[in-house]
VMD Tcl script that draws the C-alpha trace (Angstrom):
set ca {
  {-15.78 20.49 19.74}
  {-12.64 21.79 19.01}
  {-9.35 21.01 21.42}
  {-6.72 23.26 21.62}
  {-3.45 22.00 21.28}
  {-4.30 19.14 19.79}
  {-4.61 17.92 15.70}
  {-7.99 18.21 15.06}
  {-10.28 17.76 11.63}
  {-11.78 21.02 10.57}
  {-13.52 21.89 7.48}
  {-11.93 25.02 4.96}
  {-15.87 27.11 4.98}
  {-14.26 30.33 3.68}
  {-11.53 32.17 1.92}
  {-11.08 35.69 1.63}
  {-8.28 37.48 0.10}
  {-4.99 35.51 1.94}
  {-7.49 34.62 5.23}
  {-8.56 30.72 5.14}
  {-11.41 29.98 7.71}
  {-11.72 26.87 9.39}
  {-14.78 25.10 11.21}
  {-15.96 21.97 13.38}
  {-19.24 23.07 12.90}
  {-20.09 24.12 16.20}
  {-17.19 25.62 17.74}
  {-16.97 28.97 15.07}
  {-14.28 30.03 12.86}
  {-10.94 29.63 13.08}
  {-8.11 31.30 11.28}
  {-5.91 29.28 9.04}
  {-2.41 30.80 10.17}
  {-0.34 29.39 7.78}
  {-2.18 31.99 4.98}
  {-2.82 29.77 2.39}
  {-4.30 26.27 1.88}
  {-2.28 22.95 0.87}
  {-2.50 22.17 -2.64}
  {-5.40 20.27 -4.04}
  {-7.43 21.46 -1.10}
  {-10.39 24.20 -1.34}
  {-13.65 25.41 -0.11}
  {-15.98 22.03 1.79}
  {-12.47 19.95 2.17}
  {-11.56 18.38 5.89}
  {-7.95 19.60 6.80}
  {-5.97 18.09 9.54}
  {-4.44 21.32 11.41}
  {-3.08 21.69 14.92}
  {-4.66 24.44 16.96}
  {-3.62 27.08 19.32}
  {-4.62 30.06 21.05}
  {-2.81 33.17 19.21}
  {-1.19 36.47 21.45}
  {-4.50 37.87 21.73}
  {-6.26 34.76 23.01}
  {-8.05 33.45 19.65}
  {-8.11 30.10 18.46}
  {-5.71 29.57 15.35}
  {-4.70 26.69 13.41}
  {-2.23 25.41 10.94}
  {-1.24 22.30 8.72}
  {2.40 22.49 10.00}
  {2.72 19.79 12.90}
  {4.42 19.77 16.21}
  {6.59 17.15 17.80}
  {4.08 17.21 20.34}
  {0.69 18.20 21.75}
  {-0.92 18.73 25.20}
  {-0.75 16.17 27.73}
  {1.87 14.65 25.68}
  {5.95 14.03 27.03}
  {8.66 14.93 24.58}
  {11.83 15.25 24.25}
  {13.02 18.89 23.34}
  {15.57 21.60 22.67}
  {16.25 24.26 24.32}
  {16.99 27.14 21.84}
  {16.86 30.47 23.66}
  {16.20 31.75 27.47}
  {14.84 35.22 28.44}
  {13.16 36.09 31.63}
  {9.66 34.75 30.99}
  {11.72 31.40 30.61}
  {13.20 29.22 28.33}
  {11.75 28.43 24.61}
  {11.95 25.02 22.97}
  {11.43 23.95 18.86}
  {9.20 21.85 18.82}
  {8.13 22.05 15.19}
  {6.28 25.32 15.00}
  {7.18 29.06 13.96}
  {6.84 30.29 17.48}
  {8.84 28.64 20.45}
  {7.39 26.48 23.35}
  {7.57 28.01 26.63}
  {8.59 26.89 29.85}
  {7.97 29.24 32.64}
  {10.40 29.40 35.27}
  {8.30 28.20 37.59}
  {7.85 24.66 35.55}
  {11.61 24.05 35.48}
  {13.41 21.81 38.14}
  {16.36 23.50 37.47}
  {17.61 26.57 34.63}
  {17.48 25.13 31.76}
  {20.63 25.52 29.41}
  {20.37 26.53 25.72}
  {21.38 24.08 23.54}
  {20.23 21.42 25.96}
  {17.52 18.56 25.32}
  {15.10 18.17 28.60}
  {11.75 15.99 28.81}
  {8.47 18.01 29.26}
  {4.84 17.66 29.59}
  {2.58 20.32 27.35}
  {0.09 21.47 28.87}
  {-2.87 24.77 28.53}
  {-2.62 27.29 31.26}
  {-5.39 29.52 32.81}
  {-5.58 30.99 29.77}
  {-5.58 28.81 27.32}
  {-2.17 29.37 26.05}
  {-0.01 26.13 25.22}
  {2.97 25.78 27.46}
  {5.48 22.98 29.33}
  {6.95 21.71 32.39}
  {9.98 19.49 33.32}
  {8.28 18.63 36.45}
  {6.66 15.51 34.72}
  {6.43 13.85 37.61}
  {3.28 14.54 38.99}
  {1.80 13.57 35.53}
  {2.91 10.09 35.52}
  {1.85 7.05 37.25}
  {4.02 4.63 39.35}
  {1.64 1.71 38.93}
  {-1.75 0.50 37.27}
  {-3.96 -2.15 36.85}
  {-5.13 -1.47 33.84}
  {-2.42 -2.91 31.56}
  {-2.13 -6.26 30.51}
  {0.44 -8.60 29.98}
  {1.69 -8.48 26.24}
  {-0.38 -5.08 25.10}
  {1.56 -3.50 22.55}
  {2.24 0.56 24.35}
  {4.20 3.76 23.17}
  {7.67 3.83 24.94}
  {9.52 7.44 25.52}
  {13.02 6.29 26.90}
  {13.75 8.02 30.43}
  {16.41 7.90 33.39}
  {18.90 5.15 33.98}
  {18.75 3.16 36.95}
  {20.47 0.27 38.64}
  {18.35 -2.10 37.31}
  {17.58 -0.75 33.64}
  {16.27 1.89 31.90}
  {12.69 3.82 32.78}
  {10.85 4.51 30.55}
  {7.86 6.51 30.24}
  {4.21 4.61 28.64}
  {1.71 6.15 26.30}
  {2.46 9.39 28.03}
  {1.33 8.13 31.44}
  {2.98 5.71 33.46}
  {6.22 4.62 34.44}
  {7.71 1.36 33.67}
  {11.00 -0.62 33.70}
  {13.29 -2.19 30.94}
  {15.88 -4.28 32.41}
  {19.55 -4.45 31.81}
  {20.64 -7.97 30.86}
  {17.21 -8.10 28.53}
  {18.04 -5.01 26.26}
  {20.19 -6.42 23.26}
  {20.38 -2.67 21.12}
  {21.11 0.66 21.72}
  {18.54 3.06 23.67}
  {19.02 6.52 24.50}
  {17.37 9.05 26.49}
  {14.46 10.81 24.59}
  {14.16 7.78 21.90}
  {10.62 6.58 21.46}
  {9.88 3.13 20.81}
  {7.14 0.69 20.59}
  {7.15 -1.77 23.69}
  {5.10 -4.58 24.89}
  {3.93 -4.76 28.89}
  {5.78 -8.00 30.30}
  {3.92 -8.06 34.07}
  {2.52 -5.70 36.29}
  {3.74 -7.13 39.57}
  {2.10 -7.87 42.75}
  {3.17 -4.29 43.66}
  {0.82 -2.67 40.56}
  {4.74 -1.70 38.69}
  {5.22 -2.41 35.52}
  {7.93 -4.20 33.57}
  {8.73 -3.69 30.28}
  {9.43 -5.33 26.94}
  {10.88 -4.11 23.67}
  {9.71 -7.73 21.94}
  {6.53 -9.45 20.86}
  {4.45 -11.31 23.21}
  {6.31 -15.17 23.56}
  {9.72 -13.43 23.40}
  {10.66 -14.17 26.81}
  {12.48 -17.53 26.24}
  {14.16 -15.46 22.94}
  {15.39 -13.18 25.02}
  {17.27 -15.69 27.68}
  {18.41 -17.57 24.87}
  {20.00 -14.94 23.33}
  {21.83 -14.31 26.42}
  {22.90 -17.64 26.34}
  {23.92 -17.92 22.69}
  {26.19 -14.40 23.29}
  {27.79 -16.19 26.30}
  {28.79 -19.44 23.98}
  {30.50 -17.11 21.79}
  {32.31 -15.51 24.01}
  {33.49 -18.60 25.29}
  {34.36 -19.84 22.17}
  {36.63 -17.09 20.28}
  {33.14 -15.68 19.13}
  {32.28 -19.16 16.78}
  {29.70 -21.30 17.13}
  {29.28 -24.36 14.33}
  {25.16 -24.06 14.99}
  {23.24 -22.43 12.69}
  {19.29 -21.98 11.19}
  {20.22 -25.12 9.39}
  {21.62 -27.35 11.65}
  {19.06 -30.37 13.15}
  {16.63 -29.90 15.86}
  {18.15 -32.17 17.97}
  {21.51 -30.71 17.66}
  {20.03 -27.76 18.71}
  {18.05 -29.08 21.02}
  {21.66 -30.56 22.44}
  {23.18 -27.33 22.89}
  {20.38 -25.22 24.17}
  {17.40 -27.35 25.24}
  {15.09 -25.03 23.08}
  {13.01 -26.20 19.96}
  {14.82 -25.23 16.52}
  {12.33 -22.72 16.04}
  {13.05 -20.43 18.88}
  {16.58 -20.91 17.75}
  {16.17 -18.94 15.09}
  {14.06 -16.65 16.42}
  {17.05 -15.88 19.14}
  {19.84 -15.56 16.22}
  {17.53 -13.50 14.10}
  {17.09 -10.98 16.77}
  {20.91 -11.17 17.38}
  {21.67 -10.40 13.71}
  {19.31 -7.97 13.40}
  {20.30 -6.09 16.27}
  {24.12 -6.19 14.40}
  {25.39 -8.37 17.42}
  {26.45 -11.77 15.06}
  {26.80 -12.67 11.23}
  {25.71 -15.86 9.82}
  {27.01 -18.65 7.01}
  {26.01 -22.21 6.04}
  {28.46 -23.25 8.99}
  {27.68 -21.23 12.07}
  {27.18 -18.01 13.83}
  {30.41 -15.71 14.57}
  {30.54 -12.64 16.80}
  {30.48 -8.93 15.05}
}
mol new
graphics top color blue
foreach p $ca { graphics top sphere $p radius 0.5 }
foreach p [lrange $ca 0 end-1] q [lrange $ca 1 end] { graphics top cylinder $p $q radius 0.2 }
display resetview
């Protein structure tokens, strides 16, 4: 079966003159829009191609890809308004629609919003900024250190929200981010907890992170305290470690690695020193 707006595997079954035909074997024919076939690729090959419903309602396809496809959130430009609405790129030729009627407010030109794709009643690929009634406040279903898709969201009080594997809404906190996030970025994440309230918290390290991540809190507060030196490094002993920070020498250097590769500290034979 073939789904519209979405990648899908079809077989090239005919070519004639510049008009490629594509087929799931079940579904029927379907036009190859891009009018000519990648190279190395002929009659009884499998093509990856992303297909749509052209102006006059047929199903289409081509081996260009989108930035996103139905029931998917993404982050997109605006780059023209008329009065059917305002069109975003999102990879293709022809411009994604938003209907006024699926915008919270006008959307500017030039602008970046987050939408959900969607088909309407006729089949026709669209999107919405009113994302909210796609996306979950709270599940059961995830578990503690599952590895999920992140889509960075709104800024709160306590964090950042972030949007997971196009679903639900979850929470990276403030004093446990130790990079640079901004709205729209995607990012793989880990679940932390769902709490007693079904919410989720959110994680942009491994499982077992946890006591990384308060010791590298801790380690950037001993710096600071200490004109941004500090004479312990990956090859100083455990115990001296163990002396300074109560944590085994191996989660030591699991907490200055993360700090020097998120650009935060440098590191010599002597110690660790503040960027």
């Amino acid at each position: 079966m073939i789904n519209i707006g979405k990648i899908n595997k079809l077989n090239v079954v005919k070519q004639q003159g510049a008009d490629v035909y594509l087929d799931d074997g079940t579904s029927g024919k379907v036009l190859l829009a891009d009018k000519r076939l990648p190279a190395n690729c002929g009659i009884g090959d499998t093509l990856d191609v992303f297909v749509y419903a052209d102006a006059e309602g047929h199903l289409a396809a081509t081996a260009k890809m989108p930035l996103a496809q139905v029931d998917e959130i993404a982050w997109l430009k605006v780059v023209s308004v008329n009065y059917t609405g305002a069109f975003l790129d999102w990879g293709l030729p022809k411009d994604l629609l938003v209907p006024f009627g699926e915008q919270h407010h006008e959307m500017v030109v030039g602008e970046y919003y987050l939408v959900k794709l969607f088909l309407d009643e006729q089949n026709r690929i669209a999107a919405t900024t009113k994302i909210n009634r796609f996306i979950e406040d709270t599940s059961v279903y995830f578990k503690p250190g599952q590895k999920v898709s992140l889509l960075i969201a709104d800024t709160t009080d306590l964090g950042i929200k972030a949007i997971i594997n196009h679903t639900h809404w979850g929470m990276l906190y403030q004093n446990e981010l130790f990079q640079p996030i901004r709205k729209g970025q995607k990012l793989d994440g880990y679940i932390k907890q769902v709490r007693d309230d079904y919410k989720i918290d959110l994680t942009l390290h491994e499982p077992g992170y946890a006591k990384v991540e308060s010791l590298t809190e801790k380690i950037l507060a001993q710096l600071e305290a200490n004109n941004g030196v500090l004479l312990l490094s990956d090859k100083s002993p455990p115990d001296a470690i163990y002396a300074a920070f109560g944590v085994s020498k191996k989660v030591f250097k699991q907490a200055i690695g993360a700090l020097y590769k998120d650009h935060k500290i440098t590191l010599d034979k002597t110690g660790i020193r503040l960027v």
